[in-house]
Backbone as a ProteinNet text record, in pm:
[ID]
protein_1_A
[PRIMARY]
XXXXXXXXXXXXXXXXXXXXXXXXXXXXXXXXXXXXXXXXXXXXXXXXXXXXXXXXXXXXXXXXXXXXXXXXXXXXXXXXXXXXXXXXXXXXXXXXX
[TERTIARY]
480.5	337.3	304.6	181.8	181.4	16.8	-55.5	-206	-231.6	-345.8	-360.7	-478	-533.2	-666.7	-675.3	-806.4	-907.8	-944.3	-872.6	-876.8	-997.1	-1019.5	-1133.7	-1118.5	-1248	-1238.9	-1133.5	-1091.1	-957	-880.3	-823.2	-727.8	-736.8	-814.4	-907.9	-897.9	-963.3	-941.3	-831.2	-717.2	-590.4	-602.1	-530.9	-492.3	-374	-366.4	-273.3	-177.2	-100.8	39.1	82.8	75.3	74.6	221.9	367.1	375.4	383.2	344.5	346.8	432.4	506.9	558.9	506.7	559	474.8	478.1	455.5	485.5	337	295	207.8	177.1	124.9	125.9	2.5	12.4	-60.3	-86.7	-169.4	-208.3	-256.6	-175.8	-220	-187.3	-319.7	-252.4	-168.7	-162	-68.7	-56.4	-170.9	-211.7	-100.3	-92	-44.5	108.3	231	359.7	370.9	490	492.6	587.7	641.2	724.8	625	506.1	374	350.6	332.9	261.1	295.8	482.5	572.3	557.6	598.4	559.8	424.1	296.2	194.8	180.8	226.5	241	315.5	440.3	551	515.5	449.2	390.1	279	219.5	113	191.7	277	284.5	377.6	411.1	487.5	439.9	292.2	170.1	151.4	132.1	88.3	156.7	322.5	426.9	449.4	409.3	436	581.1	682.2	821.9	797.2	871.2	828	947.1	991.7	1124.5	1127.5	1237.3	1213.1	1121.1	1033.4	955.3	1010.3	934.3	962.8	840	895.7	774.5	800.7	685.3	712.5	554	618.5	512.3	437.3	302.7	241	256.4	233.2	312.7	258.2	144	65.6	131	150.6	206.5	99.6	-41.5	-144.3	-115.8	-76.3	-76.1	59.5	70.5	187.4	149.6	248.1	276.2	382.4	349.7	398.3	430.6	539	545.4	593.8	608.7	672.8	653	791.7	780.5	711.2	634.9	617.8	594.9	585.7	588.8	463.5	383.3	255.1	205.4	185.1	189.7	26.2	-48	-160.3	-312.6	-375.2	-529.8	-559.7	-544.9	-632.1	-545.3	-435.1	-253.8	-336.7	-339.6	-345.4	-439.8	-573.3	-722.4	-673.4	-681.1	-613.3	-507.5	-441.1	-355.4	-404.9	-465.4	-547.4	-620.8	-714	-826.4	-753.7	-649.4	-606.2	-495.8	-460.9	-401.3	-458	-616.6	-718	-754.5	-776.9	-782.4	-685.8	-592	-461.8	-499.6	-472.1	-562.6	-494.4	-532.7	-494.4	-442.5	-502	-521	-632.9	-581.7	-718.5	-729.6	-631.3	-630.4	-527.9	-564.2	-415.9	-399.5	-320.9	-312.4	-210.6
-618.6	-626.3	-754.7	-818.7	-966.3	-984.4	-885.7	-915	-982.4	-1065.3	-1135.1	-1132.3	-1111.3	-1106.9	-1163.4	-1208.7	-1277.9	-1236.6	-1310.6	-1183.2	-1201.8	-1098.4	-1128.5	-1263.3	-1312.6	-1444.5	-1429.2	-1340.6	-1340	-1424.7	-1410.3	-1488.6	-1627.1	-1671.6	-1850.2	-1813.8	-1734.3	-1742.8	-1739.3	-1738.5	-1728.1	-1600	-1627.7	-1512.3	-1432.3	-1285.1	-1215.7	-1162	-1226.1	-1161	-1015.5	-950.1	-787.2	-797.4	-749.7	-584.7	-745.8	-674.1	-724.4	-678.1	-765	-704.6	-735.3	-612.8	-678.4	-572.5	-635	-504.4	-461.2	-299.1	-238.2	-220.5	-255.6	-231.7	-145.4	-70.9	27	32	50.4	36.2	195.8	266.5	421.6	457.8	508.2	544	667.2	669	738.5	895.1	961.8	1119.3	1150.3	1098.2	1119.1	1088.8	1185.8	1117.7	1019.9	977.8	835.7	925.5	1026.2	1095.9	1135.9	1166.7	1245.2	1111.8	1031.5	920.1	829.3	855.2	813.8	893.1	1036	1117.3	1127.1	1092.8	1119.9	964	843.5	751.8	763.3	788.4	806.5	895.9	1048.4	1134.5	1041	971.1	892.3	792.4	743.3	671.8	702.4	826.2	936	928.5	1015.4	1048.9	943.1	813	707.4	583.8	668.5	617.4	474.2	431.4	331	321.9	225.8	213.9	192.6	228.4	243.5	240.7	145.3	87	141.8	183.2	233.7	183	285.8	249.4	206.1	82.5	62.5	99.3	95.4	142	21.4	-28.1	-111	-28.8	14	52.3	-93	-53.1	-144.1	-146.7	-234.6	-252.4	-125.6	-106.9	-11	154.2	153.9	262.1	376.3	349.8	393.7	376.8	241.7	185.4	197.6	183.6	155.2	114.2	13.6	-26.5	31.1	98.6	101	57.1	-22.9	-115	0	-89.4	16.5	-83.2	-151.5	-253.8	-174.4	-218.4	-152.8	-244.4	-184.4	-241.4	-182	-275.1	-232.2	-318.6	-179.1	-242.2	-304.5	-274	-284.4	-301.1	-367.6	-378.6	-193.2	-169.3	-9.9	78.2	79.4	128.4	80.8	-49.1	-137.4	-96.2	-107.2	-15	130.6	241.1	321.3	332.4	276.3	293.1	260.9	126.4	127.5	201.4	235.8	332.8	469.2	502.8	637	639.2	525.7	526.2	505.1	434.4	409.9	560.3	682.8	814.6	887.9	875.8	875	925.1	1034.3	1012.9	979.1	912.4	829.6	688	615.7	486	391.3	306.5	234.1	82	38.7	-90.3	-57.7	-126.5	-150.2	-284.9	-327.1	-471.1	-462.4
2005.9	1991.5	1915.8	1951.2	1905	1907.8	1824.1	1776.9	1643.9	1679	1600.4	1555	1423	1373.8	1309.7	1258.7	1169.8	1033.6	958.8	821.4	762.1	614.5	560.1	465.9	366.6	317.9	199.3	185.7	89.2	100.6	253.5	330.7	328.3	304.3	316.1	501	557.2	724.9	777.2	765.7	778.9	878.7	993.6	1067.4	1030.8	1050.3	1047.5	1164.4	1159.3	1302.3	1269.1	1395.9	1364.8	1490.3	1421.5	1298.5	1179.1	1055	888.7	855.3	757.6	657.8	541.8	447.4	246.9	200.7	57.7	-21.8	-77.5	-26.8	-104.3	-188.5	-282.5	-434.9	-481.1	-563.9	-600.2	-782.7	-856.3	-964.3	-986.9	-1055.6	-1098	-1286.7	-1257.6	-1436.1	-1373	-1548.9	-1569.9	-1546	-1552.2	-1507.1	-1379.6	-1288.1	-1194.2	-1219.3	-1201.2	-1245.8	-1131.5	-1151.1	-1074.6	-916	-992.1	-828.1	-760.5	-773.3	-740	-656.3	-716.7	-635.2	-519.9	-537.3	-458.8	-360.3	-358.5	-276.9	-196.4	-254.9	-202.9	-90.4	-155.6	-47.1	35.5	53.4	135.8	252.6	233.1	301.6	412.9	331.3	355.1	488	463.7	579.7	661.4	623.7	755.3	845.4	791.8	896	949.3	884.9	997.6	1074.9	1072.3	1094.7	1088.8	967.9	896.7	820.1	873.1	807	671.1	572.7	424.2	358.9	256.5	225.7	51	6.2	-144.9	-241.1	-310.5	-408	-520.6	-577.5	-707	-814.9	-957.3	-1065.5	-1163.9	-1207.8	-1369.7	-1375	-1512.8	-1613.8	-1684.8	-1737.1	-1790.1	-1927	-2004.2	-2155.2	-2249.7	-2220.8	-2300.2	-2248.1	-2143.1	-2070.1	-2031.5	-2032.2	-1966.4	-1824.7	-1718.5	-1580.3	-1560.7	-1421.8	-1353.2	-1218.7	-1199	-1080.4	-973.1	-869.1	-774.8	-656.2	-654	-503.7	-424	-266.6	-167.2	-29	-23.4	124.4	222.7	338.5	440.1	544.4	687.7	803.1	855.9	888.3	1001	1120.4	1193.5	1361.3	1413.3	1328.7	1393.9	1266.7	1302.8	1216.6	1202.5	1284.3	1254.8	1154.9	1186.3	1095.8	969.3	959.3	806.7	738.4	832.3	738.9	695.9	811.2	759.9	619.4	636.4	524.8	406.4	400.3	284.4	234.4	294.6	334.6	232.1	270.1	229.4	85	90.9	-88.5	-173.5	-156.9	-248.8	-269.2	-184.9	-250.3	-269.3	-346.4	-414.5	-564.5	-564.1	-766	-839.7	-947.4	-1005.1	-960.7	-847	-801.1	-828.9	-886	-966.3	-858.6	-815.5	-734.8	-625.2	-502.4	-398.8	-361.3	-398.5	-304.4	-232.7
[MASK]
+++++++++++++++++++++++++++++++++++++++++++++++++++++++++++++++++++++++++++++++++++++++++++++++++

């Protein structure tokens, strides 16, 4: 598959080649344990059969935040919204990049 879109002005216009790779990153306090959150993403891109490569955690110095990475592979603009779309209601998710 070889689509190509028009990103938003984040990108400086830069097109995106679809399947992606990159790492998800997720910003959750702390309420949520971090296996909770691993789990709740991982589930997450079961369903949207998104390839999903081991999570990592760095806590934030204060230890309120954490970061959760998690490589992934996506096939398509709609896959990608979606996915975003659905770890931002993740509780305890404060940012996704």
């Amino acid at each position: 598959m070889d689509t190509r879109i028009k990103s938003d002005d984040v990108f400086g216009g830069a097109e995106i080649k679809f399947p992606v790779k990159f790492d998800l990153k997720l910003f959750v306090n702390g309420a949520l344990p971090e296996k909770d959150s691993i789990a709740a993403v991982t589930a997450l891109c079961g369903t949207l059969a998104v390839p999903a490569g081991k999570a990592s955690v760095r806590p934030s110095q204060g230890g309120k935040y954490y970061c959760l990475t998690i490589p992934v592979t996506v096939d398509s603009k709609d896959i990608f919204d979606k996915l975003f779309a659905a770890v931002r209601d993740i509780p305890g998710v404060k940012m996704v990049l």
